[in-house]
DRENDO-1510 file (C-alpha; in Angstrom, 1 decimal, always signed):
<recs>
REC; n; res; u; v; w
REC; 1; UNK; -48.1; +95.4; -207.7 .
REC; 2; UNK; -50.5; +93.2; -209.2 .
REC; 3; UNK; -49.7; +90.3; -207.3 .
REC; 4; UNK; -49.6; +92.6; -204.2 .
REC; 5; UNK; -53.5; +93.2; -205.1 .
REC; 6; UNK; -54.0; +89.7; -205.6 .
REC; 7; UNK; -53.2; +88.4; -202.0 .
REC; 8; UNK; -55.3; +91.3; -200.7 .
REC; 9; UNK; -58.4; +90.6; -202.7 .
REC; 10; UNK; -58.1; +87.0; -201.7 .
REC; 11; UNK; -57.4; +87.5; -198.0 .
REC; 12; UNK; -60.4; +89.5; -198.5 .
REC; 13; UNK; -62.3; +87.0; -199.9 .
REC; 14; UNK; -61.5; +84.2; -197.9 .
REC; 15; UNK; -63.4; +86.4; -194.5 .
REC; 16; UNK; -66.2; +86.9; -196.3 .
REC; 17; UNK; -68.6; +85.8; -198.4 .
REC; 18; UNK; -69.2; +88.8; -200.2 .
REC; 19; UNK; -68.5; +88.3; -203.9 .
REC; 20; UNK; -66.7; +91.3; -205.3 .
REC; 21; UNK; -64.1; +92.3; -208.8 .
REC; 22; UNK; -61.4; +94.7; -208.6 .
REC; 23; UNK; -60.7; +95.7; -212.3 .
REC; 24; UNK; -56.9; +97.0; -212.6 .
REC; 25; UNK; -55.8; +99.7; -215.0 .
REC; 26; UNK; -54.5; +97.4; -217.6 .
REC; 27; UNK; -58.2; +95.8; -218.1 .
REC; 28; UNK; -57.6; +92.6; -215.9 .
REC; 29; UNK; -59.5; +91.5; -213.5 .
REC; 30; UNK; -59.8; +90.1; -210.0 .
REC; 31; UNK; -62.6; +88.4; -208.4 .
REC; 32; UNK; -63.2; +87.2; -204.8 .
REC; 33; UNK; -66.1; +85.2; -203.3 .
REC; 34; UNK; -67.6; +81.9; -203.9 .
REC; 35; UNK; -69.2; +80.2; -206.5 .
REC; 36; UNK; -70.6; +81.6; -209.8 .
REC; 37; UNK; -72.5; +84.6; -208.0 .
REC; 38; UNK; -72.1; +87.8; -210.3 .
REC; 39; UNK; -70.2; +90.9; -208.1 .
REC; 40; UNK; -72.0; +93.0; -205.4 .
REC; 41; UNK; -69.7; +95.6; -206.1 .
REC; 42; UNK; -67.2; +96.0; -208.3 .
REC; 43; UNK; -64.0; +98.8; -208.1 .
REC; 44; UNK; -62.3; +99.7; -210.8 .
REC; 45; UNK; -58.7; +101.4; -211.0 .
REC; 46; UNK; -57.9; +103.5; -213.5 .
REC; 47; UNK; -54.3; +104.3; -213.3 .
REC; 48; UNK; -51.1; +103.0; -211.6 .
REC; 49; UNK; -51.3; +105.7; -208.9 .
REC; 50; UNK; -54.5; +104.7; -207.7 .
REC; 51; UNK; -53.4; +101.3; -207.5 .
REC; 52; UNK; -50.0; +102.3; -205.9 .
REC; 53; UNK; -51.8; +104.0; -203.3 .
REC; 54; UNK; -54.0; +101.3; -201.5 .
REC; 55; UNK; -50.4; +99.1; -201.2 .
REC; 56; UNK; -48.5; +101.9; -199.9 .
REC; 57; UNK; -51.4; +103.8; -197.6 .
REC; 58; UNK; -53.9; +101.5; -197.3 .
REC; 59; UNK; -57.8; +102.0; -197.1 .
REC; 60; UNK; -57.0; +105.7; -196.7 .
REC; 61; UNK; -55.2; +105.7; -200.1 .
REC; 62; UNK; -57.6; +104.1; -201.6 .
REC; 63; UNK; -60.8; +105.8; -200.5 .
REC; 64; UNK; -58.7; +108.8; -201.7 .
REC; 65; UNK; -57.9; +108.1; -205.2 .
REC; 66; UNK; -61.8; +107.2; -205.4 .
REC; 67; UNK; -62.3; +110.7; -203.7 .
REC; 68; UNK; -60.4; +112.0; -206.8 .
REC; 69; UNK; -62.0; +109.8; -209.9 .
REC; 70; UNK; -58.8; +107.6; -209.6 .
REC; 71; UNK; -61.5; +104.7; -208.8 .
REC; 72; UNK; -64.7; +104.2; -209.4 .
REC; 73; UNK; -67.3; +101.5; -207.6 .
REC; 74; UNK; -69.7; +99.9; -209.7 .
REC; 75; UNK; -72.8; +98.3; -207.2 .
REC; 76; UNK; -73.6; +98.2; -203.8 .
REC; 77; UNK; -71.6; +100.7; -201.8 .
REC; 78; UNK; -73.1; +99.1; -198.4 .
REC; 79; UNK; -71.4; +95.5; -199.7 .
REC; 80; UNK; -68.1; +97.5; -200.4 .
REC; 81; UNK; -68.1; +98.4; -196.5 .
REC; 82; UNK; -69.3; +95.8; -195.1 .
REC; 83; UNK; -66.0; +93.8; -196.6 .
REC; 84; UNK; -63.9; +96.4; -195.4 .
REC; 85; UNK; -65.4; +96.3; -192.2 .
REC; 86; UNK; -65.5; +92.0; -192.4 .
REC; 87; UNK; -62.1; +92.2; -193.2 .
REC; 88; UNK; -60.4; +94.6; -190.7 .
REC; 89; UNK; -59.4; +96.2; -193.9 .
REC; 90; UNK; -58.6; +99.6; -191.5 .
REC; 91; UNK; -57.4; +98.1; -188.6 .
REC; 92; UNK; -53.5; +97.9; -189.4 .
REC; 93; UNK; -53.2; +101.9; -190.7 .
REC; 94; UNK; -49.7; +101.8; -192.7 .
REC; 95; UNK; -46.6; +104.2; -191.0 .
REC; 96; UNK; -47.1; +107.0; -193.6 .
REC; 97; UNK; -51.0; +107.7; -192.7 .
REC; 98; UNK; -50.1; +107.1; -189.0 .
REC; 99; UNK; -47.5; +109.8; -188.9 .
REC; 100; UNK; -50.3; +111.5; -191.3 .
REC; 101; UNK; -52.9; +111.3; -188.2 .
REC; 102; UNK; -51.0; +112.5; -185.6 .
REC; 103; UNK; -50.0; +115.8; -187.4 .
REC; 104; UNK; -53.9; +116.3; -188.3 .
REC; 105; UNK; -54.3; +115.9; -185.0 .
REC; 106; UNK; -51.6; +118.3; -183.9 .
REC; 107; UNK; -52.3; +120.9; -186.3 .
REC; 108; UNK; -56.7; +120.7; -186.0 .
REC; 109; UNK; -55.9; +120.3; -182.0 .
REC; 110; UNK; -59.1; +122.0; -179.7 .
REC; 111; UNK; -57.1; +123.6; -177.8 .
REC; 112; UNK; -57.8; +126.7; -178.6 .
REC; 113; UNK; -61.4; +128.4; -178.7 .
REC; 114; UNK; -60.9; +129.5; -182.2 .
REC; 115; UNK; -59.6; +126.6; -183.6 .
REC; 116; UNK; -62.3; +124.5; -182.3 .
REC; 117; UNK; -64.8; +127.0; -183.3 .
REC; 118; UNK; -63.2; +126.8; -187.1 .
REC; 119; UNK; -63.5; +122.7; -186.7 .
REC; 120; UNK; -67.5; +123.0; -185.8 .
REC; 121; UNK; -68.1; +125.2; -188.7 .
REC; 122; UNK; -66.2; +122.9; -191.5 .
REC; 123; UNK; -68.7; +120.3; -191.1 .
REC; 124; UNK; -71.7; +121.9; -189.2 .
REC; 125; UNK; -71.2; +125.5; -190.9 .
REC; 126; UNK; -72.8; +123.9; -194.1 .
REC; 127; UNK; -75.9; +125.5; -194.1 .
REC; 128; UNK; -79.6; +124.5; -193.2 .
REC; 129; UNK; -80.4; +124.3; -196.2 .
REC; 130; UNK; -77.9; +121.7; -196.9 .
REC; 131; UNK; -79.5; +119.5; -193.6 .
REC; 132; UNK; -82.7; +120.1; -194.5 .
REC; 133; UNK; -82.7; +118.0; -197.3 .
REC; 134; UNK; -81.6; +114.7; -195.5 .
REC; 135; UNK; -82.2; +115.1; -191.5 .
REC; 136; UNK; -85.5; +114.4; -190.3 .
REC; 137; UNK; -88.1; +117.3; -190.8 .
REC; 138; UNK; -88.8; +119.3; -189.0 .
REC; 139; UNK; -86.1; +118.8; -185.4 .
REC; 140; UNK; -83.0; +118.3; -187.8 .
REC; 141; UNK; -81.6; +116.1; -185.4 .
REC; 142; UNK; -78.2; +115.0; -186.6 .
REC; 143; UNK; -77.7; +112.2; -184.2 .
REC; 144; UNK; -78.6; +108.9; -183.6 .
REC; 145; UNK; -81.8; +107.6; -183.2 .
REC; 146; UNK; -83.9; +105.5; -181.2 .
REC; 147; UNK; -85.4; +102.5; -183.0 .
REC; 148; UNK; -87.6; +100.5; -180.4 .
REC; 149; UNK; -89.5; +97.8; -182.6 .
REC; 150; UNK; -92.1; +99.4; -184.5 .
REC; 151; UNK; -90.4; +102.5; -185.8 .
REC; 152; UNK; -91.6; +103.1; -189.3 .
REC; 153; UNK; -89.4; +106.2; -189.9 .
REC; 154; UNK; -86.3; +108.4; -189.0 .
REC; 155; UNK; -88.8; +111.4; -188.0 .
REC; 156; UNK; -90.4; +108.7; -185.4 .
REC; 157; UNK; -86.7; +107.6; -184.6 .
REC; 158; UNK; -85.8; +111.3; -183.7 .
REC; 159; UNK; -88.9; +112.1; -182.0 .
REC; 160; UNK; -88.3; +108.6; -179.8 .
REC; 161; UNK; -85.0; +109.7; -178.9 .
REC; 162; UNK; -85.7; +113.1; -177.6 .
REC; 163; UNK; -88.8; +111.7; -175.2 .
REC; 164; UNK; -86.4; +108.8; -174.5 .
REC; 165; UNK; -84.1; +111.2; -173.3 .
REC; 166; UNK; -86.3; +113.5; -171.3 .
REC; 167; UNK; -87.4; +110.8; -169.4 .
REC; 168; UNK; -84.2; +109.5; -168.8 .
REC; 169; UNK; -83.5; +112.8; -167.0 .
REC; 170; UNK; -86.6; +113.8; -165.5 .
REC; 171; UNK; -87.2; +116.6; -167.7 .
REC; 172; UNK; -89.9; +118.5; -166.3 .
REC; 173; UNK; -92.2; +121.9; -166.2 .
REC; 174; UNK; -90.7; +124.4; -163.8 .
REC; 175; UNK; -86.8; +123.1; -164.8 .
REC; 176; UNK; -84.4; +124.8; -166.7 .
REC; 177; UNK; -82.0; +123.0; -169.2 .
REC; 178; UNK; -79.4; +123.2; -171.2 .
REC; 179; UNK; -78.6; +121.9; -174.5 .
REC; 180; UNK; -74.5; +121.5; -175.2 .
REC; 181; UNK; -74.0; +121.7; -178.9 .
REC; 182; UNK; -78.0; +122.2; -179.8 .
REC; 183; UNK; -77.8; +121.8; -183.4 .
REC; 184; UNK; -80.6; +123.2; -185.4 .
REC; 185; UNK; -82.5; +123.0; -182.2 .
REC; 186; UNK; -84.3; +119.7; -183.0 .
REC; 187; UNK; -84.3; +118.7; -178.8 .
REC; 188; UNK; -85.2; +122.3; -177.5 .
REC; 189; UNK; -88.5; +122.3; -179.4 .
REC; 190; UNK; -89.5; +119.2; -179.2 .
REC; 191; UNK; -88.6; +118.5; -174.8 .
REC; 192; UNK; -90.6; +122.6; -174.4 .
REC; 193; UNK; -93.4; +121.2; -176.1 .
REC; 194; UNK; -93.5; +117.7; -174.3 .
REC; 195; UNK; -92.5; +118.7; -171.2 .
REC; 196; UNK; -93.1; +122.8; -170.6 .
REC; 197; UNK; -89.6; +123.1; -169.9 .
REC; 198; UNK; -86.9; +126.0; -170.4 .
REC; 199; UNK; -83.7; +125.5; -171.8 .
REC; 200; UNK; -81.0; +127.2; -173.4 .
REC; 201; UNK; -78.6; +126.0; -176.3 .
REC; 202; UNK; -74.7; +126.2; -176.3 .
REC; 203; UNK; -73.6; +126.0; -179.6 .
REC; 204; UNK; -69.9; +127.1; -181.3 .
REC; 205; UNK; -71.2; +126.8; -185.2 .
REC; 206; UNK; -72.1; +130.7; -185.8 .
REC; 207; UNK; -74.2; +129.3; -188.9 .
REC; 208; UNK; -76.5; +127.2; -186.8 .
REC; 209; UNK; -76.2; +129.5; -184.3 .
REC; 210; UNK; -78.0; +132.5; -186.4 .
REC; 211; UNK; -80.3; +129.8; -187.9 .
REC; 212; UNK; -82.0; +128.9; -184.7 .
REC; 213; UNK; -82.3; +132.4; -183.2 .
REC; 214; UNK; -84.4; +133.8; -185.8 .
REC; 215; UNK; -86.1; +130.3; -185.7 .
REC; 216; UNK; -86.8; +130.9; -182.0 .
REC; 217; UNK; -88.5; +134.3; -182.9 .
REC; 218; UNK; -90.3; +132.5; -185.7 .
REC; 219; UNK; -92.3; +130.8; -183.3 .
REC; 220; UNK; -92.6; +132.9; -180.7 .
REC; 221; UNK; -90.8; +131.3; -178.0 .
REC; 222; UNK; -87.9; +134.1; -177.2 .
REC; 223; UNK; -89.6; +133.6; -173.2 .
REC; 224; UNK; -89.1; +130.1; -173.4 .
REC; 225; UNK; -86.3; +129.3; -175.8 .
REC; 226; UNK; -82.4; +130.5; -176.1 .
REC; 227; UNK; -79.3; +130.0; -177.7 .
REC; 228; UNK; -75.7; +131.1; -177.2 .
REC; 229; UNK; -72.7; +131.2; -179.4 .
REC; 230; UNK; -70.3; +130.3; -177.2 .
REC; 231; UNK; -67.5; +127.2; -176.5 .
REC; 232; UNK; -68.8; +124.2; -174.9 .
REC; 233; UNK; -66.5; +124.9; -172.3 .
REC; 234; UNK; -67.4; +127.9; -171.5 .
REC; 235; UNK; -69.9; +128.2; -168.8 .
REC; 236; UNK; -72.0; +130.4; -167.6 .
REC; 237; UNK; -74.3; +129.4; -165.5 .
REC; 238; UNK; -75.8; +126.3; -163.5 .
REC; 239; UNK; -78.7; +124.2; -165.2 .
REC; 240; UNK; -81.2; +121.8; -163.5 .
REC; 241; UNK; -80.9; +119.3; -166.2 .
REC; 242; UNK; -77.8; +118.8; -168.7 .
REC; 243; UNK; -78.3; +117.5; -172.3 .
REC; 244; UNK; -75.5; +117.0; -174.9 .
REC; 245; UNK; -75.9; +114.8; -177.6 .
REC; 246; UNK; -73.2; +114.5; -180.5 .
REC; 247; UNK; -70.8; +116.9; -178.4 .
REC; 248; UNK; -68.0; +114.6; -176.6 .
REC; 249; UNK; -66.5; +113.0; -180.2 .
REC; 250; UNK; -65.5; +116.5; -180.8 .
REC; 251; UNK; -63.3; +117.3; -177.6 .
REC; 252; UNK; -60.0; +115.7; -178.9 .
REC; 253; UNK; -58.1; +113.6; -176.8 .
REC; 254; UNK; -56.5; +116.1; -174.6 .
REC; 255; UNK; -59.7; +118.3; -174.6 .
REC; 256; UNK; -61.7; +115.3; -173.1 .
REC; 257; UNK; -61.0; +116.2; -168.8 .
REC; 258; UNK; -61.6; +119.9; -169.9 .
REC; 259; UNK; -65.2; +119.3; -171.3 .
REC; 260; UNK; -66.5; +116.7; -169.2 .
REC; 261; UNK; -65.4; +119.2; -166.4 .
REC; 262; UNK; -67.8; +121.8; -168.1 .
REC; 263; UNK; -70.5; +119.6; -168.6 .
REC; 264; UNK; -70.1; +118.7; -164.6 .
REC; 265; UNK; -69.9; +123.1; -164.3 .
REC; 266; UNK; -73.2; +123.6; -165.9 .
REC; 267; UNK; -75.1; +121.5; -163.8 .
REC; 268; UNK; -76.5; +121.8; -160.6 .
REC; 269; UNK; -75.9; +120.0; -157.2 .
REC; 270; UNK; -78.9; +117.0; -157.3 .
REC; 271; UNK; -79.6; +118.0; -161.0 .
REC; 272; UNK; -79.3; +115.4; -163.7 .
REC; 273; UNK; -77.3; +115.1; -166.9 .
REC; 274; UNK; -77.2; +113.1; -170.0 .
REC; 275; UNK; -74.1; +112.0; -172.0 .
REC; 276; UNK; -74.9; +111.2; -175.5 .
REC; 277; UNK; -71.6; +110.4; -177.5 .
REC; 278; UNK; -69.4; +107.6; -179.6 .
REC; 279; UNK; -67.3; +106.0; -178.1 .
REC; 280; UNK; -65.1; +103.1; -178.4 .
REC; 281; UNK; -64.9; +99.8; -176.2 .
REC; 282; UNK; -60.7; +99.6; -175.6 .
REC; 283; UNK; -58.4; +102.6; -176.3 .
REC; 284; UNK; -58.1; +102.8; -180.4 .
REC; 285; UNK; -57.2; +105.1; -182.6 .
REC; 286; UNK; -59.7; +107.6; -184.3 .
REC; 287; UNK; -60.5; +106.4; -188.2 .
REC; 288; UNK; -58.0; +108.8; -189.8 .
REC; 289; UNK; -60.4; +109.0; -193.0 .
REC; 290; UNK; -62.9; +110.5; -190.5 .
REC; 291; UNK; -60.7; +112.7; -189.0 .
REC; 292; UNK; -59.0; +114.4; -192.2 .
REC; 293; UNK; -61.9; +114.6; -194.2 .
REC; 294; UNK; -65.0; +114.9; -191.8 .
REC; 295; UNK; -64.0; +116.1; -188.2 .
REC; 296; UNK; -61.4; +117.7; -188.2 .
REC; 297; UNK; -60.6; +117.4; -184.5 .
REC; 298; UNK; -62.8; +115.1; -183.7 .
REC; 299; UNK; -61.3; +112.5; -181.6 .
REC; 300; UNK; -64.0; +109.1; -180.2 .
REC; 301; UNK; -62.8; +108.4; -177.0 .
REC; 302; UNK; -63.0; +105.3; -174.8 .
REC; 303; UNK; -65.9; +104.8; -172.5 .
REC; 304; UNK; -63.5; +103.8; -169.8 .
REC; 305; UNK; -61.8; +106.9; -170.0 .
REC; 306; UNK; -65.0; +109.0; -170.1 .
REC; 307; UNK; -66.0; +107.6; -166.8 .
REC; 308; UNK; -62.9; +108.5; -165.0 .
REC; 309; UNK; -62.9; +111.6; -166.0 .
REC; 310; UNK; -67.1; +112.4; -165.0 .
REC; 311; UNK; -65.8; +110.3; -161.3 .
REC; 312; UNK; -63.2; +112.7; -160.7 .
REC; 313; UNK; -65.3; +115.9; -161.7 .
REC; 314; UNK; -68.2; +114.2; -158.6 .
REC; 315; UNK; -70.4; +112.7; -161.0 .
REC; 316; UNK; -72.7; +109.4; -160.1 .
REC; 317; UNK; -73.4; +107.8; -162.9 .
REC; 318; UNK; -76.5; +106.2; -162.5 .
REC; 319; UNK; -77.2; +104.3; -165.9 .
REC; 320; UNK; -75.6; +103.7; -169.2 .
REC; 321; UNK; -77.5; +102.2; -172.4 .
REC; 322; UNK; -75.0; +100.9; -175.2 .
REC; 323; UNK; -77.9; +102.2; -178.9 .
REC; 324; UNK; -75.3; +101.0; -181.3 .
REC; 325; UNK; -77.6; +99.0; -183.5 .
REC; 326; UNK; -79.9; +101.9; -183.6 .
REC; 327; UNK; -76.9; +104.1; -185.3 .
REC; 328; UNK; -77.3; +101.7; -187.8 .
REC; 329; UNK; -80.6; +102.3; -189.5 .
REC; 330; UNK; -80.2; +106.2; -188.4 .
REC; 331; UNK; -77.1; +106.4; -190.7 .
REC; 332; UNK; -79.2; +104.3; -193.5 .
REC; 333; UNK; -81.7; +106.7; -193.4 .
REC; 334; UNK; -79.6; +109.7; -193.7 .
REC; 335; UNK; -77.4; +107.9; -196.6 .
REC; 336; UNK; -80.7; +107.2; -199.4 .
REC; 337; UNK; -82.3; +110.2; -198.4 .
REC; 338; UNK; -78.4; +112.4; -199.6 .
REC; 339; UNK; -78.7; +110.2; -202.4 .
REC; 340; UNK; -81.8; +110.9; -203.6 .
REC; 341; UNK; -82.2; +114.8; -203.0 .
REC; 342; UNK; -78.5; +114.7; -204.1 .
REC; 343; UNK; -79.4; +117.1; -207.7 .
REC; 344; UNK; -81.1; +119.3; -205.0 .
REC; 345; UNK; -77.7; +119.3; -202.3 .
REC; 346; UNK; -75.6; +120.1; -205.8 .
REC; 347; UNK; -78.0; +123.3; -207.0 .
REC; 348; UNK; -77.1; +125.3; -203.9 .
REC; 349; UNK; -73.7; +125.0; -204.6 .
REC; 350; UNK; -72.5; +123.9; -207.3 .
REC; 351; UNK; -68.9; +124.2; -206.7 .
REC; 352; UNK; -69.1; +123.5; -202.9 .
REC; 353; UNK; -71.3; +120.2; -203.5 .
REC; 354; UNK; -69.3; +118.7; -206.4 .
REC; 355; UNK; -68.5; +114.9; -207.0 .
REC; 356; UNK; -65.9; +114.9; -204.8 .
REC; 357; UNK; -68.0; +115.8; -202.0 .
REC; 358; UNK; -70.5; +113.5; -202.7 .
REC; 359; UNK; -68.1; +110.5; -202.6 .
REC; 360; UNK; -66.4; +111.9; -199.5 .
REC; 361; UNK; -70.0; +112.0; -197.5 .
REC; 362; UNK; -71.2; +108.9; -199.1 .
REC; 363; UNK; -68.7; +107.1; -197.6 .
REC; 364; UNK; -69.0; +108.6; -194.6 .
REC; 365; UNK; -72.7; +108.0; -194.2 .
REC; 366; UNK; -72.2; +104.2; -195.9 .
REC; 367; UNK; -68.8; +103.8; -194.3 .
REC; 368; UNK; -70.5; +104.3; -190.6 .
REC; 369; UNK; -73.6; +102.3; -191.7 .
REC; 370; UNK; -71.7; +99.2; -191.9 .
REC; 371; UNK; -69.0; +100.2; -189.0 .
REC; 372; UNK; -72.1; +100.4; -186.5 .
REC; 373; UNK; -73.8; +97.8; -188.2 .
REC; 374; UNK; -70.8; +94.7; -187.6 .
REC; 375; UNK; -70.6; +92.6; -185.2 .
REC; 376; UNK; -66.6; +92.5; -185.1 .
REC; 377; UNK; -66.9; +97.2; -184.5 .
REC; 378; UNK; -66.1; +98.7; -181.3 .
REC; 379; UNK; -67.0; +101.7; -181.7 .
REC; 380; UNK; -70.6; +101.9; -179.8 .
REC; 381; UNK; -73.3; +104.7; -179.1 .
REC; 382; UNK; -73.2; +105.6; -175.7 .
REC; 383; UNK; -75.9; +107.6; -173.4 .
REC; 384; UNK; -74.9; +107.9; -170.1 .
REC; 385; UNK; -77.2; +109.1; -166.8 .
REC; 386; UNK; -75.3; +110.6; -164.2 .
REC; 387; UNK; -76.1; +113.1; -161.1 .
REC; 388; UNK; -74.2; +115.9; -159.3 .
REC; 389; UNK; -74.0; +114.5; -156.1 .
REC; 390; UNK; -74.8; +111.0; -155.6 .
REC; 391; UNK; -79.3; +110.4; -155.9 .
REC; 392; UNK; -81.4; +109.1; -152.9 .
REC; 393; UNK; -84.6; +107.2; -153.7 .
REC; 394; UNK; -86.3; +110.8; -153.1 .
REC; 395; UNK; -85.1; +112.3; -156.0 .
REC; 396; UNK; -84.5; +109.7; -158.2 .
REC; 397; UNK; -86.7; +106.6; -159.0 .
REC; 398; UNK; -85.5; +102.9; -158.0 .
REC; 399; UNK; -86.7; +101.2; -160.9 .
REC; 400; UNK; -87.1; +101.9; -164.5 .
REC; 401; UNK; -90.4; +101.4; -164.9 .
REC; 402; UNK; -90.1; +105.4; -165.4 .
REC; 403; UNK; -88.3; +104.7; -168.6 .
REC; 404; UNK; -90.9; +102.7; -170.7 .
REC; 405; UNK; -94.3; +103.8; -169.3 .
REC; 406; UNK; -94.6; +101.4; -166.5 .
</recs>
């Protein structure tokens, strides 16, 4: 096995110039990189098992024996993933967490309304408290941001990516919207108060759900202001403006016709909609690491096949805006601020936040960082524009000067 580890720490190696030591559990050592530089990182294996699991499953065995205090990293955890990511470490999945995938994916399916609504609450179901530690305060927004030079802060990202947003859709007093898979509400608040608009949020995650009602009724906005537990694709009613941000990646890959459909339902004929979601560039396979121990469910689907389904459902789209290098720096953000509240995350509970939660949404946060971040990903941030009905330069602008304040 050793020599196994050997060729992959210098295939490794020889793609980038990251220098990096892999200790193994007898106490030797292997180093990759260049020159005398001392380690960015180093991982170190503490028995065989942990060792036998990267050759037999790959990055997923390996992130899970870490998971487990089979490994530990010593360093820079955004120099781990950025080699990973330099080297394709993920892109050939081994047979055993292949088959693994696809029954995750056939037991976790969204099928069903109830096992979609148990999906949403094993990641989103955490708590407010828990966000509130390491989103933006106060909107809670737990998407990407918009970056435009001269952001100083994720708050300003968050803020910049609502407005961007509501002008992008023509958000206006007088209109009604609604928001598909609200959150903590972050994009209600902040478009009523820009904009004087009305709006109501569809959202599946009871916790958030109950959150944001009594925050509604906090501030006094119960006229204005609404949310419903319900199924994304369950509709029930027609909307002069359609948000949903964060919402698609969670369909699953035979769920995707059904909610696009529903996001078609809820809007009116000449309104305008906005699709905010991940997606991929090319038809891939959804990160299994993501999928088992994040989103269960969750499936990133590929733009191409997003816009087929929004053509057959009568949908124009009208513009589409690739913010994958603002993910980035969103995901950054989110990853020192969990890192530094961390003692704060583990006192609410103790046995729900332990170390192996940490490390599981570490490298989630890190992991996606660095996936976003390189230039060889193709997985992208999408937002796409798009009208019931195709526009006419009455109802819709023919320039973007509307976009940017010109």
């Amino acid at each position: 096995m050793q020599s196994t580890a050997q060729v992959i720490v210098d295939a490794l190696g020889a793609r980038c110039a990251v220098p990096f030591e892999v200790v193994l559990p007898d106490g030797s050592s292997l180093r990759a990189g260049q020159g005398e530089s001392a380690p960015r990182f180093t991982i170190r294996m503490h028995t065989p098992g942990a060792l036998r699991a990267g050759i037999v499953r790959g990055h997923l065995g390996l992130l899970e024996a870490y998971f487990d205090g089979g490994i530990d990293v010593e360093g820079d955890l955004h120099a781990l993933f950025e080699v990973g990511m330099t080297g394709d470490l993920g892109r050939e999945v081994r047979l055993p967490v292949r088959i693994e995938n696809r029954v995750h994916e056939w037991r976790r399916s969204n099928r069903s309304v109830a096992q979609a609504k148990a999906n949403a609450r094993a990641h989103y179901g955490l708590g407010e408290p828990f966000y509130r530690l390491w989103l933006d305060d106060p909107l809670k927004m737990y998407t990407c941001g918009y970056w435009p030079e001269g952001t100083a802060s994720l708050e300003q990202a968050q803020r910049n990516k609502i407005d961007h947003v509501c002008r992008k859709i023509r958000l206006s007093r007088g209109e009604r919207f609604v928001d598909i898979g609200c959150g903590f509400g972050g994009f209600m608040f902040r478009a009523h108060e820009t904009t004087g608009a009305t709006g109501v949020g569809v959202n599946t995650t009871t916790e958030q759900v109950d959150w944001l009602r009594d925050e509604i009724a906090r501030r006094g906005l119960q006229h204005s202001l609404a949310v419903r537990e319900a199924d994304f694709r369950e509709v029930d009613a027609q909307y002069d403006k359609v948000v949903s941000i964060g919402v698609l990646e969670h369909a699953g890959r035979d769920q995707l016709a059904e909610v696009v459909r529903a996001h078609a339902q809820f809007l009116k004929p000449g309104g305008l909609g906005m699709l905010h979601f991940i997606g991929h560039v090319g038809r891939y396979e959804t990160e299994p690491f993501i999928r088992k121990h994040v989103f269960p469910g969750g499936w990133i689907p590929a733009l191409a096949d997003v816009i087929v389904e929004m053509e057959r459902c009568g949908l124009e789209v009208l513009d589409i805006e690739n913010l994958r290098r603002h993910y980035a720096p969103t995901l950054d953000a989110w990853a020192e601020r969990f890192e530094r509240n961390w003692d704060a995350i583990r006192a609410l509970d103790p046995v729900r936040f332990d170390e192996r939660f940490r490390r599981i949404w570490l490298t989630y946060l890190v992991g996606c960082a660095e996936m976003f971040r390189s230039p060889a990903g193709y997985t992208h941030l999408f937002q796409i524009v798009y009208s019931k009905g195709n526009v006419t330069p009455a109802n819709y602008p023919m320039g973007r000067g509307f976009l940017y304040g010109r």
